[in-house]
N, C-alpha and C positions, 0 to 999 in steps of 0.2 A: 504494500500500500504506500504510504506516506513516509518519507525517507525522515528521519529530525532535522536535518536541515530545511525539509517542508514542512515542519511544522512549527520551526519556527520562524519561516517567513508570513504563513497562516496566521499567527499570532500578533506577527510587529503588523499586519495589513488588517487585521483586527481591528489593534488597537489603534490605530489611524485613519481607519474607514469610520467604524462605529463608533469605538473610543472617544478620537477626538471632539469629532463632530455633535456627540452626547453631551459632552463636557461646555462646549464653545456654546450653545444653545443654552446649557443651564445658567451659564456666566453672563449670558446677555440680559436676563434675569434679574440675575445676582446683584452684576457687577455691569451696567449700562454704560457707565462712561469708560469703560475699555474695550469696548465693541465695537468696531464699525457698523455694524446691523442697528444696535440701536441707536447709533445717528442718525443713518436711513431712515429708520422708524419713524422719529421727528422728524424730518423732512418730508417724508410721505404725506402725513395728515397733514404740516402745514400746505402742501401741493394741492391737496383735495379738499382744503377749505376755501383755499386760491380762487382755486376753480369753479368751489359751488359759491361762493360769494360776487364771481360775476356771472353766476348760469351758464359755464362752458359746458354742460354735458357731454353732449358731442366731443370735445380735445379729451375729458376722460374715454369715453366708451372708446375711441381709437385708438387712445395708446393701449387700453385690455386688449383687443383686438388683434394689436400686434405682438403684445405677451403672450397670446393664448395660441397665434399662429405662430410661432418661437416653439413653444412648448408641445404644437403638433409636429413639428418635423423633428426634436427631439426627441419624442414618444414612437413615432415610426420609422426612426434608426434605430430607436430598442427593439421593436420589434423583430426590424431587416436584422439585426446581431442575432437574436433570439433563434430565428431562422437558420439562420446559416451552421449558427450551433448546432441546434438541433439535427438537422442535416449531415454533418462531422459524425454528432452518435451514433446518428443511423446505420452510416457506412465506417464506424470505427474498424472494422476488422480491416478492409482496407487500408484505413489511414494508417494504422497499427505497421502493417507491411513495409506499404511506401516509404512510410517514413523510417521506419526500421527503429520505431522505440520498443524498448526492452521492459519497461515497465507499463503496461498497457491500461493496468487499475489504478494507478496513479495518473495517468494523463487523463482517464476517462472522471477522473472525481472532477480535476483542478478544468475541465470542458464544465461541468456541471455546475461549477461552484462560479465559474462568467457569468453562466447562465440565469442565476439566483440573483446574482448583482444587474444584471439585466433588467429581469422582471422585478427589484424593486426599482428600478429606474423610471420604469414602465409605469409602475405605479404610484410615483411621483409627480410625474408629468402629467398625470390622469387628476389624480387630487389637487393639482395648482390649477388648472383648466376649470376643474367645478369652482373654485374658488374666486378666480375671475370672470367665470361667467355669470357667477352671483353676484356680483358686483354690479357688472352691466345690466342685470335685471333688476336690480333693486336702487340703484345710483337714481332713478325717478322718486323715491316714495320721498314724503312731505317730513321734512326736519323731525316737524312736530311729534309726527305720529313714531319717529325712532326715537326723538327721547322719553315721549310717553310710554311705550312699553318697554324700551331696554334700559331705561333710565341716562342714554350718556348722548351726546352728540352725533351729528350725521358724521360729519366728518372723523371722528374719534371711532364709529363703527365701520367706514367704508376703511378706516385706515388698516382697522385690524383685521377685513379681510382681504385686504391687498397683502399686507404683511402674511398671513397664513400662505396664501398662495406663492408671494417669492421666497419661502420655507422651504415648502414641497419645490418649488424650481430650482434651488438651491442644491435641496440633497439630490436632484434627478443630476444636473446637471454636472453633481461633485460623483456621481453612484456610474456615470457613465466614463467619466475622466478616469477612476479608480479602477473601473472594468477592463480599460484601453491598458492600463498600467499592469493587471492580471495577466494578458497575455505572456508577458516577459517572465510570466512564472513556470510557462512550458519551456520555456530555453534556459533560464538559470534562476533556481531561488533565490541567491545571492546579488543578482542585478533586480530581479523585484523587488526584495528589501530594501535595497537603495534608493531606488527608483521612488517607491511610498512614502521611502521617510525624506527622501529632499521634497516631493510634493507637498506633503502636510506640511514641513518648514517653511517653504514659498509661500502655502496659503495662509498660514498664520501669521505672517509675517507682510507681507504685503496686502492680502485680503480683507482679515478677520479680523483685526486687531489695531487698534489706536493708539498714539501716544496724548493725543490730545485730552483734556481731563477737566474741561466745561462746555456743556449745551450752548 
């Protein structure tokens, strides 16, 4: 099966795929003014008070539109990977040959284990799509009638489900980059592990993460 050196690149891609990414989410939280997400965050709402304060609808529901057409062509490269994978298991006995690998139960897990990372990709891009199409369906209802039943602001509610949706965009998008980075786990564990933890690095580091320490 799984050699330890595959298992411990399984591990450090663990802990940098779900790990991190668990962690960074709870910090935003936590700890808002060392996040760049929750700087976004404010900026978002103040954008779509902007907005509803001179009646753009319309420049909202467009930019959804183009987020949500973003988030179909990278839900239907999940798919096309998903595909092609699958198609690999099918004819493994083949590939097995061709390629002339010697551990066949090992390469046929680390196809499966793309595959996973795929399909949550898939299903990322699916739940930021319901999330900004609820937006554009609801971006019409009367101020009023959202602070009377939800008790907060329009704006403070469409903000939070734009924020939900670039979430799920977020991890589709990081769950597909880390997928591309898996392959390099069929040619060597030891350039995957590197490969994950300079990625997580970059993205902590330029992405995720502020120095800046006032709203």
């Amino acid at each position: 099966m799984l050699s330890t050196l595959d298992i411990v690149a399984l591990i450090v891609f663990l802990t940098c795929f779900v790990g991190y990414h668990f962690l960074y989410l709870l910090l935003v939280e936590r700890y808002p003014k060392r996040t760049v997400k929750a700087y976004v965050r404010i900026l978002r709402e103040k954008s779509i008070a902007n907005l509803l304060e001179r009646e753009e609808y319309e420049t909202l529901v467009q930019q959804l539109r183009d987020a949500i057409q973003v988030c179909y062509v990278f839900a239907s490269s999940s798919l096309i990977f998903i595909g092609l994978l699958l198609n690999l298991l099918i004819n493994m006995d083949k590939v097995v040959q061709n390629l002339r690998i010697l551990d066949a139960s090992s390469f046929e897990f680390k196809i499966i284990f793309i595959i996973v990372i795929q399909i949550l990709s898939f299903m990322f891009f699916v739940s930021s799509i319901r999330y900004y199409r609820m937006l554009t369906l609801l971006v019409a209802t009367p101020p009023e009638e959202i602070i009377r039943l939800l008790g907060i602001t329009a704006e403070k509610f469409y903000a939070q489900l734009l924020d939900r949706g670039c979430t799920y965009y977020t991890l589709g998008s990081r769950g597909l980059l880390y997928s591309m980075l898996s392959f390099s786990w069929l040619v060597n564990p030891v350039v995957f592990m590197m490969l994950t933890l300079i990625t997580t690095i970059l993205l902590a580091k330029y992405r995720d993460f502020t120095k800046l320490q006032e709203v």
